[in-house]
C-alpha positions, 0 to 999 in steps of 0.5 A: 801487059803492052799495047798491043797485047791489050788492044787483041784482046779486048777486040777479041774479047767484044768479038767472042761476046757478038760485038761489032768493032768497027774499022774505025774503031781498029784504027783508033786501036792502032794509033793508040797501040803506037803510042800515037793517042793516049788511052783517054783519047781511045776512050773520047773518040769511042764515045763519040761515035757512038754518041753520034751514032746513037743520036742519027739513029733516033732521028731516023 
């Protein structure tokens, strides 16, 4: 299966199961689906913000 073909479904999939992707998210996707990141740095990037997220939200 390509990049690309992966990338709609498992958006398609967290939409269908009520998950919020992000527009960040998609341009991540997009850079990976182009062959401009690797799926590790897919993952890193994702995690980070979510790290992130998750840390302003306990000071909040």
């Amino acid at each position: 299966m390509d990049r690309a073909r992966v990338m709609e479904e498992a958006i398609h999939s967290g939409e269908m199961e009520g998950a919020y992707v992000s527009a960040e998210f998609r341009r991540d996707a997009d850079e990976y689906v182009q062959g401009e990141i690797s799926i590790e740095d897919l993952m890193r990037r994702t995690k980070r913000r979510w790290d992130s997220k998750r840390k302003r939200s306990k000071h909040e």
